[in-house]
Residue, then its C-alpha position, 0 to 999 in steps of 0.5 A: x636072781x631066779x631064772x624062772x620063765x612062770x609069772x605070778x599075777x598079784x592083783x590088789x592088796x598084794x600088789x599094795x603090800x609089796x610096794x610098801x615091803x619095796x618102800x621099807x627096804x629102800x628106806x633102810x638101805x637110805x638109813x645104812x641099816x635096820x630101822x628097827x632092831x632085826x630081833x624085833x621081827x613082828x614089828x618089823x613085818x608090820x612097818x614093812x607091810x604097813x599093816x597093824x602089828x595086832x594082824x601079824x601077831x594073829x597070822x604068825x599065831x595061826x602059823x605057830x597053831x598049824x591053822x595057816x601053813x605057807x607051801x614054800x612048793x611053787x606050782x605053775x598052772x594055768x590060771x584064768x584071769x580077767x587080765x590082758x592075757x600077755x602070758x599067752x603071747x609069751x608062753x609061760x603059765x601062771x605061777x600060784x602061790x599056795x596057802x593052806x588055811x582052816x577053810x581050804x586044807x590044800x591050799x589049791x586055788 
């Protein structure tokens, strides 16, 4: 496991995506292997996200098209949020996922 003292704050549908990524997983782990074939990748992100394999059919074509570039390069900034400022008592930053999109090329928030 990382070692990283940065955190990255979710909030909403990311947090719900995760949870149901969590939940796919222990259900494999209970199965004693794939749900699905692990050649089936696409259909296998869309049980794991429960979201609509239409959606990750859409996302991964943006991916192939260069319209949606996911940067791997983790940057720890401060972010200003709305939430309880833990981050602040244990002085670590804010740890930004950035991804490029048509709208915003950088992928800076």
């Amino acid at each position: 496991m990382s070692d990283q003292k940065s955190k990255v704050f979710l909030r909403g549908q990311a947090r719900t995506i995760i949870a149901s990524v969590i939940q796919y997983f222990r259900e494999e782990r209970n199965q004693g292997g794939p749900l699905i074939s692990v050649d089936k990748v696409l259909e296998r992100v869309s049980l794991a996200c429960k979201t609509p394999l239409r959606t990750i059919q859409r996302i991964n074509a943006e991916i192939r098209k260069g319209q949606m570039k996911i940067d791997d390069e983790r940057t720890s900034e401060s972010e200003v949020t709305d939430l309880p400022s833990s981050d602040e008592r244990s002085g670590g930053s804010a740890e930004i996922l950035n991804v490029a999109t048509p709208e915003n090329p950088t992928g800076r928030v």
